[in-house]
C-alpha positions, 0 to 999 in steps of 0.5 A: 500500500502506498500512501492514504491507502497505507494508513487505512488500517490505523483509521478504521482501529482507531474508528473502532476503538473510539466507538467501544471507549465512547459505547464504554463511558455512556451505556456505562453509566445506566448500567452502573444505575442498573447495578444499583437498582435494588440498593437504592432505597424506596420505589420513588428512587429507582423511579426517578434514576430510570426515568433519568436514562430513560431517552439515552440508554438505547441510543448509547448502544448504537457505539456497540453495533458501530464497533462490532460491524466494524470489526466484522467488515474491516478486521474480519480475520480478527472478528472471526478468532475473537468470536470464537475465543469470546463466545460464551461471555458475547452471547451472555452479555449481548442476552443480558442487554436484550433482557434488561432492555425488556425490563426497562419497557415492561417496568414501567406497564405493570404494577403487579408484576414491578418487583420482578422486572426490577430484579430483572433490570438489576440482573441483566445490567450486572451480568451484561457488565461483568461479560463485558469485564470478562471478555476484557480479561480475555482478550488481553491474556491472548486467544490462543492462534495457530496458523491465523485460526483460534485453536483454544477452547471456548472457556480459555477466557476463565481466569482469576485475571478475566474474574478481576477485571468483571469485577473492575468494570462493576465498580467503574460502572457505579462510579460512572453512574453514581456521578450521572445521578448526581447531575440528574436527581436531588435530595435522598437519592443524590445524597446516596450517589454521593456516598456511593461514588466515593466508594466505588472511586476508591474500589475502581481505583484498587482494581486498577492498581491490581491489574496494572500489576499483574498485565504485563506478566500476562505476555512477555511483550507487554513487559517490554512495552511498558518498562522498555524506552520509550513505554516507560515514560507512559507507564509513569505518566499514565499513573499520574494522571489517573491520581489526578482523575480521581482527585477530581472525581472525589472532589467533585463527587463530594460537592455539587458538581456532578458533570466534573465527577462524571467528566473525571469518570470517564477521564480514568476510563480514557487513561485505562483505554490507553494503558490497554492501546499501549499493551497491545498495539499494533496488534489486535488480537493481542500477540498474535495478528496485527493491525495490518495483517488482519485487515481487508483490501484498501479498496474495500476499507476506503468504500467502508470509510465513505459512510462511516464518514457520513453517518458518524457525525449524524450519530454524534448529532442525534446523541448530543442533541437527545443529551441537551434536549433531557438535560437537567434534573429529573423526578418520580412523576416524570414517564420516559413515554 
């Protein structure tokens, strides 16, 4: 490939890993509010937390489509060794998002039924998000690949390492959410967010610290990335900034200032994305094919770069326009129809 052509590849990774970070920092949040559903207190409570994410969770999840179809027609070697690999906890999470989405509609038409749909809301936002944590994990320890075709088993994915960073993304999602109640609710249910983001902060911020250890032993060349020249200046520098995120988180979360909480929030996301770019890159399934090697033909990258260069900016439009238009704080009388 010769020059625009040459740095295809890149683009579309760098397309793909925006639309997972960006589908990552904002369906983050509802599912975060999903996860705390039964731990907040009184029926006007998760009502008004539901009705806050009521216009913007479907939408959130057009990032997941972007980047899953992206995968598939860019990448197509590596969507078909990562599905293989990731099987189980894909079908998982994408059942669990099917049946929370159910949850949400039928909640809100029934009261005889309520209670259930409510545990079934909580229950598909834990499950989805501990399957995304679990693929996560799964991922960076490396599918096992002979000959560019996935030749482990389909629960390789099952580790202490995978466990720990479920876990993770529970925490983080309740960081994220908890800061999304502040900005949306007041009085009982803001004064508990509060109290819960400090601690899911400090929690997030553990199992980061844990799996910052224990990464780059995963692979022999993630240690060399990170404590070889010039990695080493990022693996100091990203530390530090994730001190100064989630200063301003616990600062912000502590006051009345709910959109930096949140802002810092998806600070310590974009750093931890980052430290992922870092142990991977260029590859794309971690030590085994690269960028380049498993990408389709210039041509039909190109093609493909033509719409997403078109519909992009619609999406962005219409999820920041649904943002503005149900900005502010939310109540229990409100109906998300």
């Amino acid at each position: 490939m010769s020059g625009f052509a040459h740095y295809l590849p890149d683009i579309w990774a760098a397309i793909i890993a925006f639309a997972i970070l960006t589908y990552v920092v904002l369906d983050g949040f509802d599912l975060g509010i999903g996860i705390l559903f039964p731990f907040l207190g009184s029926e006007e409570n998760r009502t008004r937390a539901m009705n806050s994410v009521a216009p913007v969770w479907d939408g959130n999840e057009t990032w997941l489509v972007m980047g899953g179809g992206g995968l598939l027609a860019v990448f197509p070697l590596a969507y078909g060794i990562i599905l293989n690999a990731l099987y189980v906890p894909i079908i998982i999470m994408l059942l669990s998002l099917a049946f929370r989405g159910v949850a949400f509609e039928f909640r809100g038409k029934t009261r005889r039924w309520q209670k259930l749909w409510d545990k079934a809301f909580f229950g598909g936002s834990l499950i989805a998000t501990l399957a995304q944590g679990a693929i996560l994990g799964g991922l960076l320890r490396g599918p096992e690949v002979t000959d560019r075709t996935f030749t482990g088993g389909p629960f390789d994915w099952v580790s202490w390492f995978s466990l720990g960073t479920a876990l993770a993304l529970v925490a983080g999602y309740v960081m994220l959410g908890s800061a999304w109640l502040v900005i949306k609710t007041s009085h009982g249910l803001y004064d508990l967010a509060r109290r819960v983001g400090q601690v899911s902060l400090i929690v997030t911020l553990g199992f980061i610290a844990l799996a910052s250890l224990a990464t780059p032993f995963l692979h022999p060349e993630y240690y060399h990335r990170w404590f070889q020249w010039p990695g080493v200046i990022w693996s100091a520098v990203v530390p530090l900034l994730l001190m100064v995120a989630g200063f301003g988180y616990w600062t912000a979360i502590r006051s009345d200032r709910g959109v930096v909480a949140y802002l810092s929030g998806i600070a310590i996301f974009v750093l931890c994305f980052a430290g992922l770019g870092l142990s991977i890159f260029p590859y794309i399934v971690p030590a085994s094919i690269t960028i380049r090697e498993a990408s389709t033909t210039a041509m039909s990258q190109g093609f493909i770069l033509v719409g997403a260069a078109i519909f992009l900016p619609i999406i962005f439009a219409y999820t920041a326009y649904a943002y503005w238009v149900f900005r502010g704080k939310t109540s229990e009388h409100e109906h998300h129809y």
